[in-house]
ROTOR-396774 format. One record per residue: x, y, z of N, C-alpha, C, CB in turn; residue in three letters. Coordinates in steps of 0.001 Angstrom, whole numbers, plus 500000, padded with zeros to 6 digits. Glycine has a CB too. Example, Ala and Ser with C-alpha at 12.3 -4.5 7.8 and 13.67 -1.06 7.14 Angstrom:
<pts>
513190494310507800512300495500507800513200496700507800511308495527509046ala
512850497750507080513670498940507140512900500030507870514084499402505725ser
</pts>
This chain:
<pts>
890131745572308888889097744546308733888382744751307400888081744590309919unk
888135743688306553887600743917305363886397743713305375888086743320304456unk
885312744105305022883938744699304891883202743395303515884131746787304260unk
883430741325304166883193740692303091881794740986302087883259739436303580unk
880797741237303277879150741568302827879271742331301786878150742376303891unk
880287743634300862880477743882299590880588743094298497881266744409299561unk
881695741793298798882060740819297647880763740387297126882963739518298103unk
881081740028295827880003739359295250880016737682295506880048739729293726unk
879005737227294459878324735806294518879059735247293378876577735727294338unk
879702734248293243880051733810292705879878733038291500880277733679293251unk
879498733169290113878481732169289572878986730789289196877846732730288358unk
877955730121289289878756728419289620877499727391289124879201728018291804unk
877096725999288753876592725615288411876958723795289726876765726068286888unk
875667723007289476875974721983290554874831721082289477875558722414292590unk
875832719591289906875351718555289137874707717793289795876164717905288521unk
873367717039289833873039716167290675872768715130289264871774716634291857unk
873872714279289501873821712917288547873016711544288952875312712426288386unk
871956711207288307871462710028288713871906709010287749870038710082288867unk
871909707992288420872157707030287518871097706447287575873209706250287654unk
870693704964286679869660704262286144869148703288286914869970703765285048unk
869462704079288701868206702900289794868025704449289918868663701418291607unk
868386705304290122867348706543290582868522707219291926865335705753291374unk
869498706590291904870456707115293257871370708173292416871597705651294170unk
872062709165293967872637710358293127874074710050293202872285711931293712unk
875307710936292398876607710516292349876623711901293901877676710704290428unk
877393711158294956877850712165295733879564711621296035876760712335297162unk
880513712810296165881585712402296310882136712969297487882225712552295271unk
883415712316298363884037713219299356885566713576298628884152712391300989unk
884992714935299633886514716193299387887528715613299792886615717726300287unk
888672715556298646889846714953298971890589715937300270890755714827297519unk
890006717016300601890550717903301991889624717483303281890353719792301737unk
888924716622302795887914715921304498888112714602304298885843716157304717unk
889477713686304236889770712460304072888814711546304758891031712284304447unk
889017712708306586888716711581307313886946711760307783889887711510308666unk
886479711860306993884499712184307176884336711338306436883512713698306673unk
884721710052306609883757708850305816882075708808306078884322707265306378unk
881655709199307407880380708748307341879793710407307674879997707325308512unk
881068710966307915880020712293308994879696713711307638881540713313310956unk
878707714357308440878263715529307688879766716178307142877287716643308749unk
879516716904305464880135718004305352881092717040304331880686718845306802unk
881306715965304444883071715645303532882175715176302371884591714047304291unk
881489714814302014880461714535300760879747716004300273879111713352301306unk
879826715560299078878530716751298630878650716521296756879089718998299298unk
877978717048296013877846716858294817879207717618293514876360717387294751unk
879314717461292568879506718244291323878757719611291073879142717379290255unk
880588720352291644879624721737291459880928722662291060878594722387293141unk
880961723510290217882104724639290128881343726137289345883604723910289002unk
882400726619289078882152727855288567882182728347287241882804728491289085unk
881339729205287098880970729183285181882009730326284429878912729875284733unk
882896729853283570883445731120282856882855732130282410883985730906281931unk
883570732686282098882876734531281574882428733954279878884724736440281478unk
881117734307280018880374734126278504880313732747278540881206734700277035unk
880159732236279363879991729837279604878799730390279350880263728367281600unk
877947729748278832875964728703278881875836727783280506875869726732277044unk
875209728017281481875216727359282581875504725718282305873907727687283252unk
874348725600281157874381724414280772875964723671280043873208724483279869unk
876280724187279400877422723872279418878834723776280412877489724392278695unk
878911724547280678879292724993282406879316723681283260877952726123283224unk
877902722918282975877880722043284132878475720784283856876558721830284620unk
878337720506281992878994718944281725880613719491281462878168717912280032unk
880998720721281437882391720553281397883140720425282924882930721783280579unk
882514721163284104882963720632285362882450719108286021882581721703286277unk
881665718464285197881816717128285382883042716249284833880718716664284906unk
883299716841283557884514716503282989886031716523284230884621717682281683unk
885792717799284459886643718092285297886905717722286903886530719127285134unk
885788717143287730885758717012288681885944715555288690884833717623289177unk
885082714535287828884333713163287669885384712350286579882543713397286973unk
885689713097285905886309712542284402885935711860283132887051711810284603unk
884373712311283472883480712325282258882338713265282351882924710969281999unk
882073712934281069880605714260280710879326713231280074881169715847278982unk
879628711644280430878947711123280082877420711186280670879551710250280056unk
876629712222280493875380712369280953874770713081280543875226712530281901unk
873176713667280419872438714263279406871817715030280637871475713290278280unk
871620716312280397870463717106281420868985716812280998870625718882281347unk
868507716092282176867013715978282120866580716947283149866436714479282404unk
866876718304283666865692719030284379866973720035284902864523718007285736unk
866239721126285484867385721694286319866433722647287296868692722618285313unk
866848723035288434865630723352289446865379725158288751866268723197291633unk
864846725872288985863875727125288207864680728073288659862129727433288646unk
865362728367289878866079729426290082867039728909291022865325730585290498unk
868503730366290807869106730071291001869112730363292636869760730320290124unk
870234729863293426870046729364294768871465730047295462869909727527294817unk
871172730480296238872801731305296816873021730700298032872819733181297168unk
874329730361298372874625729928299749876044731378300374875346727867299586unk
876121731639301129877208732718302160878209731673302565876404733550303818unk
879747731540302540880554731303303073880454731424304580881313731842302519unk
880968730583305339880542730946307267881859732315307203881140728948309017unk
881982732829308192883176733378308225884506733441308335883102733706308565unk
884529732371309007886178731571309126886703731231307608886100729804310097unk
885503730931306903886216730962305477886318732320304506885455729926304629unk
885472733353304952885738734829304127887222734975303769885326736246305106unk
887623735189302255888681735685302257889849735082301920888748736084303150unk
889270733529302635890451732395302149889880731716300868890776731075303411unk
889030730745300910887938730229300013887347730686298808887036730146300623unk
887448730261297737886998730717296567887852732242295932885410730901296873unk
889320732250296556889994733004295712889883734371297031889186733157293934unk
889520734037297732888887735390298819888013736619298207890261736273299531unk
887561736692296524887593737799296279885758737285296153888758738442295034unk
885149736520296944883750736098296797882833735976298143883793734749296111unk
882172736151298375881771736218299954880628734836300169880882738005300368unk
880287734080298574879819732461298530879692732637297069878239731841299464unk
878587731403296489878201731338295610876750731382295004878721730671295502unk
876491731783293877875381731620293458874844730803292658875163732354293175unk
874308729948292365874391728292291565873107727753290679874529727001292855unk
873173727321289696871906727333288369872601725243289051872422728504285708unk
871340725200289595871506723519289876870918722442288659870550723126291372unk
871279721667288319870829720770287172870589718796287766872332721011285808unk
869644718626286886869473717200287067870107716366285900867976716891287191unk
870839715386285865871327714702284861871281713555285216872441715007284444unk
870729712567283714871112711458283679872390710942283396870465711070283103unk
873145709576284269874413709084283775874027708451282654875201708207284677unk
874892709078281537874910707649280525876260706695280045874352708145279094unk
876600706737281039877872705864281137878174704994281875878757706367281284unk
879287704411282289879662702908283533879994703575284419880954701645283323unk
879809703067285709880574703361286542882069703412286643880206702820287194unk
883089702707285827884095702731285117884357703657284605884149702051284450unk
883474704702283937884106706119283143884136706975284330883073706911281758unk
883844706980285353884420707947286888885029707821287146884160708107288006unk
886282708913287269887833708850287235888071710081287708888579708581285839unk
888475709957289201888414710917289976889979711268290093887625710561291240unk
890847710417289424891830711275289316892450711397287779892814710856290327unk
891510711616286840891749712535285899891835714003286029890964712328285136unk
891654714324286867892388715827287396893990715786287278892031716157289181unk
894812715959287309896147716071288282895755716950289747897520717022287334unk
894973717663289966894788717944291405893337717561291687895100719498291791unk
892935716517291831891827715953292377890937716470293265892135715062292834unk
889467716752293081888522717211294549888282716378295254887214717738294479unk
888146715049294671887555713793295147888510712792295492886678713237294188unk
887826712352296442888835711051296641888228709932297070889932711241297641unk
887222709953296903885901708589296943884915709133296457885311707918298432unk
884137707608296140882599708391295591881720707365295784882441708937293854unk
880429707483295504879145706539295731878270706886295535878828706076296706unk
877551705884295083875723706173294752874702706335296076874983704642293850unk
874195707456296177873177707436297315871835708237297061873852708033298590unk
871019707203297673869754708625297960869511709265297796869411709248298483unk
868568710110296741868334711667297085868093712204298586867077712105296323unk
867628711255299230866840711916300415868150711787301344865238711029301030unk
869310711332301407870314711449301845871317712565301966870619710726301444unk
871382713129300626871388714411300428872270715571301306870127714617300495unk
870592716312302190871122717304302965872270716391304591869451718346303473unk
871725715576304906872644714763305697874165715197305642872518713336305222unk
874460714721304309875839714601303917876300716495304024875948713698302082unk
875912717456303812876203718812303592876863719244304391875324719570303483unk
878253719987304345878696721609305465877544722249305785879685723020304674unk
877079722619306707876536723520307632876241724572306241877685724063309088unk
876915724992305541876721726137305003875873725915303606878071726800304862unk
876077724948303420875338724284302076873704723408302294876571723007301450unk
873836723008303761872449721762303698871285722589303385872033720818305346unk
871053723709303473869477724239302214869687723865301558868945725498301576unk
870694724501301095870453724279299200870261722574299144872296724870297939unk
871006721940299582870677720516299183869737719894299467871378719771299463unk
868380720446301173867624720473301618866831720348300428867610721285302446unk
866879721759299493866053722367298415865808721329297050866853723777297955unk
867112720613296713867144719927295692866581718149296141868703720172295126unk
866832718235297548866246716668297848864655716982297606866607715969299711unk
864167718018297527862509717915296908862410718211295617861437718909297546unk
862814719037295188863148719259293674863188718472292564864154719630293573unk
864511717816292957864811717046291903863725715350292271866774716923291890unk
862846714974293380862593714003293779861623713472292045861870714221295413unk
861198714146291407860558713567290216861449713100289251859711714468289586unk
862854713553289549863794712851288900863825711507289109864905713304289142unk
864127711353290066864385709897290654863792709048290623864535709728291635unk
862507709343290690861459708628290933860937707951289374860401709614291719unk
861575708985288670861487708292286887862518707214286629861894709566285543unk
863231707498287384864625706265287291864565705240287639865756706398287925unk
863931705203288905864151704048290035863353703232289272863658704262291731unk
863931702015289244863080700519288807861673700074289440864024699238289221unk
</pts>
């Protein structure tokens, strides 16, 4: 039996993109096809930072990578960073097994692009496989069990974001 509570935290960065009514980009995991409405198959732009990355940078190149643009500017990012634990059924498999969750520098960004430059399969292996504008306060709703703090955390957080946006 392997002893996960040793592994470390993973460092990782998460995008909460608003666009210009004040709603956030949330997308579902192309591995939870079928959670159109239910908790857990949605959740935001989020990956992991290379060795010697700038968080900040970090975060518009895995938008690149997840979204298929970097068309957006950081207006805020929440003050510290935020750790979530893998449940256990995923220890080991998830994130390479050699991580026991992640640890995450969360950011607020404005879109400055069309909805047209989101191109969720500019990947060749895609995370996403739908997407939509919603709510901040919608948010933790949408989360895995293992994530709804943290998103709990950013639906108050980032709420001065939005609130600059919204018409």
């Amino acid at each position: 039996m392997t002893d996960y509570s040793k592994l470390p935290y993973r460092p990782n960065v998460g995008a909460v993109l608003f666009n210009p009514a004040g709603k956030i980009f949330v997308a579902r995991r192309a591995d939870l096809p079928n959670a159109e409405g239910a908790a857990g198959g949605w959740q935001l732009p989020q990956g992991g930072i290379d060795k010697g990355e700038d968080p900040r940078g970090a975060v518009l190149r895995e938008l690149a990578e997840e979204i298929g643009t970097d068309k957006a500017e950081i207006i805020g990012e929440h003050p510290e960073w935020l750790t979530y634990d893998l449940p256990p059924e995923l220890l080991g498999k998830q994130l390479g097994g050699r991580y026991k969750g992640q640890r995450q520098r969360w950011f607020a960004l404005r879109f400055t692009g069309q909805d047209s430059d989101i191109r969720l399969d500019a990947d060749p292996h895609p995370e996403f496989d739908a997407w939509r504008w919603a709510a901040l306060s919608e948010l933790p709703a949408l989360a895995v069990p293992f994530k709804r703090t943290i998103y709990e955390v950013l639906a108050v957080s980032f709420i001065p974001f939005a609130a600059c946006l919204a018409p």
